[in-house]
N, C-alpha and C positions, 0 to 999 in steps of 0.2 A: 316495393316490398310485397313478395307474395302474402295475401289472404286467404287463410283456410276458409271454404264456406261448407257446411253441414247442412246436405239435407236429405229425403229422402228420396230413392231408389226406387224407379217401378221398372221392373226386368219384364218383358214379354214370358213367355205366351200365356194368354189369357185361361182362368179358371174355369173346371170342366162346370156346363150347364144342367140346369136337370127339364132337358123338352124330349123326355124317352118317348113318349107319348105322340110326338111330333117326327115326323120325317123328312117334312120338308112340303116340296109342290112342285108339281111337273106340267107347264103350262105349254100346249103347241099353239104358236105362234101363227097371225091372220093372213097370212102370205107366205107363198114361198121362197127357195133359191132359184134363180133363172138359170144357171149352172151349175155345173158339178164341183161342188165344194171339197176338194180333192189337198189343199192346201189354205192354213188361214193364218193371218199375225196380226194382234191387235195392235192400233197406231195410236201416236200420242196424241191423236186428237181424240181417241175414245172411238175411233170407227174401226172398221176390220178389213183387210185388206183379204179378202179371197183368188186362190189362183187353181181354174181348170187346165190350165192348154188344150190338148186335143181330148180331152175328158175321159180316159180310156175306150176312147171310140176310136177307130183306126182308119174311119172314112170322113171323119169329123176334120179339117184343115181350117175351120175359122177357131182357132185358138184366143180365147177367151181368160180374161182376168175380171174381178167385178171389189167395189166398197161397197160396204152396208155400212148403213150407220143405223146403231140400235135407236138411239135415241126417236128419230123421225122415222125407221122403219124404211127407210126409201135403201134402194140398190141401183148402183148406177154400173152396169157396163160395159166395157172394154175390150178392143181387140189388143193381145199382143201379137209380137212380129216373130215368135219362134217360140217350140211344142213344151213348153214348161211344167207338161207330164211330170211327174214325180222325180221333182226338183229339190236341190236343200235349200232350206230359207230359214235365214236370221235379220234380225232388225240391228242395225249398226248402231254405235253407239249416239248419234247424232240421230237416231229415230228413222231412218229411211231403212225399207224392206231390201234385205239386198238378197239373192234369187241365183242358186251356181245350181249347173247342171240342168238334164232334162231328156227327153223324149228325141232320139233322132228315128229308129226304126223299130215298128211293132214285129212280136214274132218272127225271129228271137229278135229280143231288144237289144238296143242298142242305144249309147249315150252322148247326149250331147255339150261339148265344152264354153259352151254361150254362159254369159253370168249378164246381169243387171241388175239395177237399183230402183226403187221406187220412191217417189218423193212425194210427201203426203199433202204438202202446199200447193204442187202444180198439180197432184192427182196424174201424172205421166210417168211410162219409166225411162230409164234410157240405159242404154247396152255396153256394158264392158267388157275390157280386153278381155278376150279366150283363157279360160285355163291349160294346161298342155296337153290334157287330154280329156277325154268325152266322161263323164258321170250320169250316170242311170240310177237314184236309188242314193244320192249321196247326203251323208247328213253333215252339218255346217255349225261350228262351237265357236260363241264369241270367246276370244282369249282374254286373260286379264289386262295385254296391253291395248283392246281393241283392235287387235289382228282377227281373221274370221279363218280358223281351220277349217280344211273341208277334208274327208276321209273317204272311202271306199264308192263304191256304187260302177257300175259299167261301164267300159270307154266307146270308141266307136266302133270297133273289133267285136264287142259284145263280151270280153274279158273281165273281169274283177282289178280295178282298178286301183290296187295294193297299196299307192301311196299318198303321201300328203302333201298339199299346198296349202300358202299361208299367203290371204292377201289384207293389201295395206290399205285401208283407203285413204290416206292421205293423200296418196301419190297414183291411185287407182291400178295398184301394179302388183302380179304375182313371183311368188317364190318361187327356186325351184323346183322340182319334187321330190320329194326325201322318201324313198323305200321305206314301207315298215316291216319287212322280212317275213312276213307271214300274210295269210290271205281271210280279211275281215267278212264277216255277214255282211250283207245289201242292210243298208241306215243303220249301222252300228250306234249303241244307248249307249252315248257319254255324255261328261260330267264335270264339268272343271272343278276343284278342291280347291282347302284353301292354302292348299302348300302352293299353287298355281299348277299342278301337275293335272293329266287328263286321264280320269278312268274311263275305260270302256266297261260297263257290265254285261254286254251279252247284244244280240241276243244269243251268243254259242256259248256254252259252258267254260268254258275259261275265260277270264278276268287279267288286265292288262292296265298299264299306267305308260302313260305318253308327258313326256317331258318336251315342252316345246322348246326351251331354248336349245337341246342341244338336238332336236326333231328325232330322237328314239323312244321307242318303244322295249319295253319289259318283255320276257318270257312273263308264262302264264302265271298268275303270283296264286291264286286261287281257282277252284272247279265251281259248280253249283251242286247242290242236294239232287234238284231236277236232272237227271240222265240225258235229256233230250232237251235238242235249242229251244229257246221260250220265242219260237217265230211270229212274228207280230201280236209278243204282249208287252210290257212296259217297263220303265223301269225312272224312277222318279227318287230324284236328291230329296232327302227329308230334312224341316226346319236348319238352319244354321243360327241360334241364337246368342248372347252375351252369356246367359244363365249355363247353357252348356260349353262355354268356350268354344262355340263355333262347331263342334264335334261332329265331322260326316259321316251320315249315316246314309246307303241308298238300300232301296228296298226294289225289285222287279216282283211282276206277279203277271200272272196268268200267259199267253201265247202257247206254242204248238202244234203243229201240221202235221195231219188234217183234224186230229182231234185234240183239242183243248187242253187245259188246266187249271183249277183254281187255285194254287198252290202260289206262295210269295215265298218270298225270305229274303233277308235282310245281311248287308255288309255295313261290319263298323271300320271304318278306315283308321280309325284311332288306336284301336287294337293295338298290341303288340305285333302277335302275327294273326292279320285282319284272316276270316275264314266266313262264306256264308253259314248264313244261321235260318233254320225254317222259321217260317211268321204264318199267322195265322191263314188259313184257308178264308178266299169269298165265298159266296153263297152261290155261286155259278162256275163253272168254266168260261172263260173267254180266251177267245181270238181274235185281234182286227179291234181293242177295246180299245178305250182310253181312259186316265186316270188325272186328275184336276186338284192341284193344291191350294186350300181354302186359306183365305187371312186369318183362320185359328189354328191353322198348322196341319187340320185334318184334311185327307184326302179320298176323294170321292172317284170311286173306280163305277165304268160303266160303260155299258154296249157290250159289243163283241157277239160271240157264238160260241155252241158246244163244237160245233163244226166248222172249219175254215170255206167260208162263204155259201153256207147253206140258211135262209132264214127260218128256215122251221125250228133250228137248234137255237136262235137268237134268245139273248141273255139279256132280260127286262128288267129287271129288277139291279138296282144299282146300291152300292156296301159304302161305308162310309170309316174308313181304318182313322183309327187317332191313336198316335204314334208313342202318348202320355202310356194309355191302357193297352199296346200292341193287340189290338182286338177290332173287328168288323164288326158292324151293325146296320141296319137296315138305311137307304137313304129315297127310298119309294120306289116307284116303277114310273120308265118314260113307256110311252106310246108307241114308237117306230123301231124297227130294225135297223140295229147302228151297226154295222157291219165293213168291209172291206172300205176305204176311203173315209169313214167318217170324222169326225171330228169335234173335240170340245175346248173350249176357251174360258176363263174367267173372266168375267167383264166388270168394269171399273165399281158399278154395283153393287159386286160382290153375288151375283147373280151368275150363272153356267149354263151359256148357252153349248149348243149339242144340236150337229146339221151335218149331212150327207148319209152313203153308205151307198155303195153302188155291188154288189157281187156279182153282177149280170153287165157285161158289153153292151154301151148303147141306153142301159135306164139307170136311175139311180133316186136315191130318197130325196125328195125335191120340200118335204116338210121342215121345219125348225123346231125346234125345243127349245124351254128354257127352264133350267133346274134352279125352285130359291131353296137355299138348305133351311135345315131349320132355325140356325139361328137368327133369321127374319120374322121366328115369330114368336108370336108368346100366347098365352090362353085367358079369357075371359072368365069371369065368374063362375060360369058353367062348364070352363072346360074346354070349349071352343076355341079353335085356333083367329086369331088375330094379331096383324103385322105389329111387330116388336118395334118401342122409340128407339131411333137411331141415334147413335154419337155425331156431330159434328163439325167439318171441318170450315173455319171460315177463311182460313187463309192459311198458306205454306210456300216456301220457295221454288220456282223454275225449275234450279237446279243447285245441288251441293256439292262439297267437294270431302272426299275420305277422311275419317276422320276430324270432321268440322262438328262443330255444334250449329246449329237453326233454330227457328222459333217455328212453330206451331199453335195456327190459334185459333179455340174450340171454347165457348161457353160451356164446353161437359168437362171438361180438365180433369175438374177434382175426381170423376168417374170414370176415366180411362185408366185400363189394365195391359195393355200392351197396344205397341206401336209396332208395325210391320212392315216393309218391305215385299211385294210382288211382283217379280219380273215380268213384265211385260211377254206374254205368250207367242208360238209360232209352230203351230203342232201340224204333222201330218203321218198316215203309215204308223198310227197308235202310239206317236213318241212325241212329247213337247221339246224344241230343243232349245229352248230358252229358261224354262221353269225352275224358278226358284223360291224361295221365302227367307229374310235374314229380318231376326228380329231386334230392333234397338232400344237403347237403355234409353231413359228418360227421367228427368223432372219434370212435376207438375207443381205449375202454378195459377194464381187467377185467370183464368180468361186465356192463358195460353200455355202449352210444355215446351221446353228446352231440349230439342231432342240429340242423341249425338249418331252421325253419320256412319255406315259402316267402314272400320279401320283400314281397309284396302281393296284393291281392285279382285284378287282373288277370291274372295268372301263374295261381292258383290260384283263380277263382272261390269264395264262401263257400259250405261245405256238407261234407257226408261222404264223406272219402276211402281208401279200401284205402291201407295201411301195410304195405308188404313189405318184408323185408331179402334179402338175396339173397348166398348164399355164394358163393366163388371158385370155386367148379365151376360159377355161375348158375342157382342151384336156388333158389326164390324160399319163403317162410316162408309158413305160415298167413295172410292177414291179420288184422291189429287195425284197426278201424274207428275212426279218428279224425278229427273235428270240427274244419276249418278256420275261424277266421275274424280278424275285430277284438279286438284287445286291446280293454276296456269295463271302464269303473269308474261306477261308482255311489253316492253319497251317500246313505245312511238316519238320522233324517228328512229331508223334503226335499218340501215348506217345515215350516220348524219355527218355532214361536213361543218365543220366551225372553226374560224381564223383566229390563230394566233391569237392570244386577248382577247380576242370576240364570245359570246355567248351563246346557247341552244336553253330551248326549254324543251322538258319529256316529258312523257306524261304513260302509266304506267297502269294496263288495262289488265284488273285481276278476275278472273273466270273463278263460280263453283268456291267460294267462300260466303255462301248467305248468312246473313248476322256476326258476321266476324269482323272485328278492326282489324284494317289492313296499312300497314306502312311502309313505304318503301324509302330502304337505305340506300344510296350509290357511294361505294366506297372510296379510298382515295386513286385507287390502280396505278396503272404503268406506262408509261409512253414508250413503245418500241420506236429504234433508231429510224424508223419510215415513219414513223408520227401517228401509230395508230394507238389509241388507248381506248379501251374498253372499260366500261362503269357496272358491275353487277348488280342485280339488284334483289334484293331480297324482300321475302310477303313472309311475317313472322303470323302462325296461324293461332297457336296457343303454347302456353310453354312446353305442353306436352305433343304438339303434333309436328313438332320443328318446321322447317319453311320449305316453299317451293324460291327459285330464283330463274330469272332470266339477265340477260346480260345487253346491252347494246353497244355497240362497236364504232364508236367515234373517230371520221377523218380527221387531223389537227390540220391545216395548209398554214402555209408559211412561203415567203422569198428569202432569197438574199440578195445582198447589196457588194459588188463588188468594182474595184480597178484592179487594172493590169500588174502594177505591182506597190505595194505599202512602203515604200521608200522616202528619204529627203529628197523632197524636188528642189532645185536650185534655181531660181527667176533674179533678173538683174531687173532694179528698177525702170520702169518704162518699156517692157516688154512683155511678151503675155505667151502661154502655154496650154496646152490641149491636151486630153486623155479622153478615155472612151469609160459610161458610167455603165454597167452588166446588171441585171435586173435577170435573176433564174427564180422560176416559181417551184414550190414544193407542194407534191402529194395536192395537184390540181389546183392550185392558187391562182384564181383569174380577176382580181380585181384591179383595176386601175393604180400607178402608183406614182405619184406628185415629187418630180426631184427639186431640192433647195440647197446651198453651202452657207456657212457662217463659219464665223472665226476669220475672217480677211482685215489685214491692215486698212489704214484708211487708204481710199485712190484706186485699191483694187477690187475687182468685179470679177465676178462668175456668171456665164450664160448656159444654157443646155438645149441643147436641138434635139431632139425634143424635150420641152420641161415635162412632160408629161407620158410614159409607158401604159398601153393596153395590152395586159399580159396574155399570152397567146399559151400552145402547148410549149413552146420551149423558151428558151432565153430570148430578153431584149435589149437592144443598147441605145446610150442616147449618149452626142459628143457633147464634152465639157471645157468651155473654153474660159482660162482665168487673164484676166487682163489687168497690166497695174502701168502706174504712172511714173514720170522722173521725182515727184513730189512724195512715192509711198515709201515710210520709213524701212530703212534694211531695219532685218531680225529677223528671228525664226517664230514660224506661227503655227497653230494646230487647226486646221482646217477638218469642218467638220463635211461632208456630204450624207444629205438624208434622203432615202425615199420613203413617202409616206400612202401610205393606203388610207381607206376609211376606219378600219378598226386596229392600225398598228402603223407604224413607224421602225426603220431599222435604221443606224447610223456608221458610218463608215469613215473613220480618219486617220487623216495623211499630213505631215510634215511639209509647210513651206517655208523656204528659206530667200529669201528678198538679199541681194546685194546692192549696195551704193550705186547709183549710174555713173556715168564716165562722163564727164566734161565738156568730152566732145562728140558725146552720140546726138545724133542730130534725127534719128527715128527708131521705132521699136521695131523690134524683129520677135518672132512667134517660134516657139520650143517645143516638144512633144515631153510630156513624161508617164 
């Protein structure tokens, strides 16, 4: 019987702080990059996977990939085997980098249809089948079903590469390519929704929606305020939380060649009829910027230039937009010129590291940054900044499955104010294409919260997402890297073979339900005329998240037992009769099967040559000879013939009818029937 339980509701996002005072800290870091950090995606182990190729040097051929791991500071790298130049990269939903398109010729460029994956266990990649054609410049959207779109960018021709392919990795195999009737900007800024549809916002002033099941695309639905393409500035999905019913909001800002913009604005897709809306102006023009979404929902814009790839116009001073108060504020100044190539990441932290920028052929910014916002700190009696106490996470699940509930569990409970979700990053060419935040509801109780999982794959694309709790000061925890995706069960064996009356045990492996009772029912199902019956199985999640099922598909085997025909056989006492005993196996039946008769008058006897069948692919037979005496009584008798296996028996009876002997038969003679 259901139980109401009552309790209280803590909805993300966290209450605004008062560290006006505070900006933050911009720390450059005691080493540098040994390449050109041209491409970067954080891995679920907490390190970074960086990708140069030929590093926009054009004489450069030892093509180069490299890991950092923040933690120990070390870089370890890597040759790859083809020019991964300004590539699209997504992290799949199983956490390997996967890598489409790239670098075939400099001036004029031209693109190459090479893809591969990175696996963050063996630290190697390995090379997958070719897309159809070459990409230069292409950007790459995980889908909600874990398919990886890829979109525009140059083919080998040096052309704009109009359409889209969608690969699987299940099966490491692509689609075919679907025209999108119009010709996209190089890394066009999309966005999966939570209808599952795919905005592009720009960077060209028209606005588009891409429907992947039926692989079209929309006429322009909306223009921008900005007259002119916002060419390498940004454009960033804002919070998806419980509290706003998920409501998409994207905001782009800055971009434009050769001179800048600071200018943003904002699309509500929720709208009626959605229209940009201008948003507040940063405190620079940028070009070449990039733009970082914080586990409080705020997002921190920074780098770039007044001028596209000039440093003397370079844009130091970094804004900090919070989407509550649609307003910028200051968020310090870094040190280097972040320009063409550079790049920024969120790290598990909660810390924003900031590394490259090349505008010159041949050099490039070889320093690191690392930006802590302010909400890492708080101030001393005097005023004085000092690191803020963290919330704590002491344990959380691997991974879960959409709308499941978890446990989460933190000695700061009763002080957490929202709980977050942060996609796992993979920025290049001033665009994250992985960034998101979705905020989830929660209870708090002693020592741990009950948190519940985002309701679908659309909301939450499938893959690894930063896990922060975030205290009532808005101080956000460590993250724990946790694994979104499909609740998934499984049947083992599966096909299974089992004899007639004989038994199978299964055993039923349920994925991405952490803290959940799981049980599985196998119903009564159906035996098809070929002996296959299938048991479904269902993983009931909560009354409200209904189940996932899988199914396993059981061989039944079976023989049969036959003679040549079911008839009254006639025997005269003292003579004896042969038939042939037929043993056909079904739907693969190969065991052994043991013939016997009973039911014989007294005097008479049954032999079989062989008593014994090893069932092969087809039929077997064994002869059956019945022998009786002058002394066995006439009458009719019901003769049984059995063949027996190990876990069955089938029985097969025939009519013998025994006549009186004759007086003066003097030996027996042998009859077929």
């Amino acid at each position: 019987m259901p139980v109401l339980i009552l309790a209280l509701l803590l909805i993300v996002l966290p209450r605004a702080v008062g560290q006006s005072n505070i900006q933050g800290q911009w720390t450059t870091l005691p080493y540098t990059m040994p390449i050109n950090p041209i491409h970067a995606a954080l891995l679920n182990t907490g390190k970074v996977l960086v990708i140069a190729g030929s590093g926009n040097y054009p004489s450069n051929l030892n093509f180069q990939a490299a890991v950092w791991d923040p933690a120990s500071g070390s870089i370890a790298t890597q040759p790859v085997t083809w020019d991964m130049f300004c590539n699209g990269m997504v992290v799949l939903p199983d956490g390997r980098p996967f890598v489409n398109g790239g670098n075939l010729q400099y001036d004029p460029f031209r693109g190459l249809a090479n893809t591969s994956v990175f696996d963050p266990a063996t630290g190697s990649f390995t090379d997958l089948p070719n897309m159809a054609h070459g990409r230069w410049y292409p950007t790459a959207t995980v889908l909600a079903d874990g398919t990886i779109m890829t979109f525009s960018g140059l083919d080998e021709t040096g052309a704009t590469n109009s359409t889209v392919e969608i690969f699987t990795p299940g099966s490491n195999s692509w689609s075919p390519s679907y025209p999108a009737g119009w010709i996209p900007p190089l890394y066009p800024r999309l966005h999966v929704l939570p209808n599952g549809n795919v905005f592009y916002s720009g960077p060209g002033i028209g606005s588009r929606y891409f429907t992947p099941s039926t692989h079209t695309w929309t006429k322009v639905v909306a223009t921008t305020n900005y007259t002119n393409a916002r060419t390498y500035g940004t454009s960033i999905l804002l919070p998806l939380t419980p509290v706003n019913n998920y409501r998409p909001v994207v905001m782009i800002m800055g971009g434009g060649v050769p001179t800048a913009t600071a200018t943003a604005e904002l699309f509500d897709l929720s709208a009626a009829t959605p229209s940009w809306q201008p948003g507040p102006a940063m405190s620079q023009a940028r070009v070449e910027m990039n733009a970082v979404i914080l586990p409080t929902g705020k997002v921190v814009a920074l780098g770039g230039s007044g001028t596209d790839e000039n440093a003397s116009t370079a844009s130091f001073n970094a804004d900090l937009y919070d989407p509550a108060s649609n307003s910028f504020s200051s968020a310090g100044a870094n040190a280097f010129p972040r320009l063409y190539h550079s790049i920024a990441l969120l790290l598990p932290d909660a810390t924003v590291w900031v590394a490259g920028g090349n505008p010159q052929r041949g050099t490039y910014e070889s320093h690191m940054e690392i930006y802590q916002p302010a909400y890492l700190f708080s101030t001393d009696s005097n005023g004085n900044p000092i690191p803020a106490p963290r919330p704590a996470i002491t344990s959380a699940p691997a991974a879960v499955g959409y709308g499941t509930t978890f446990t989460v569990e933190s000695p700061d409970s009763f002080d957490i104010s929202s709980v977050v979700l942060v996609k796992a990053g993979s920025v290049t060419h001033a665009f994250d294409m992985e960034q998101r935040l979705v905020g989830l509801s929660y209870t708090a109780g002693s020592g741990s919260l009950t948190v519940t999982a985002p309701p679908n794959p659309n909301i939450a694309p499938p893959g690894y997402y930063l896990l922060f709790l975030l205290n009532s000061s808005g101080v956000p925890s460590v993250a724990n890297f946790v694994r979104i995706a499909p609740v998934s069960v499984s049947v083992n064996p599966n096909p299974a073979s089992v004899v007639a009356g004989g038994s199978e045990q299964f055993s039923a492996t349920v994925q991405n339900a952490a803290d959940t009772t799981v049980t599985w029912q196998a119903s009564n199902g159906s035996i098809t005329p070929g002996g296959l019956y299938t048991a479904p199985s269902a993983v009931p999640i909560s009354n409200a998240d209904g189940t996932s099922s899988a199914s396993a598909t059981i061989q039944v085997t079976d023989f049969n037992l036959s003679l040549p025909k079911s008839v009254v056989t006639t025997i005269t006492a003292g003579q004896s009769a042969n038939t042939t005993v037929t043993i056909t196996p079904i739907n693969g039946f190969s065991e052994i099967v043991s013939l016997s008769c009973g039911g014989l008058p007294s005097g008479a006897n049954c032999t079989f040559s062989p008593d014994a069948i090893g069932i092969g692919s087809g039929s077997s037979s064994s002869a059956l000879f019945i022998s009786t005496t002058v002394a066995t009584p006439p009458g009719t008798y019901t003769v049984i013939i059995t063949g027996a296996s190990q876990d069955m028996s089938r029985p097969q009876p025939f009519t013998l009818q025994v006549l009186q002997a004759c007086a003066f038969m003097l030996d027996s003679t042998s009859q077929s029937f």
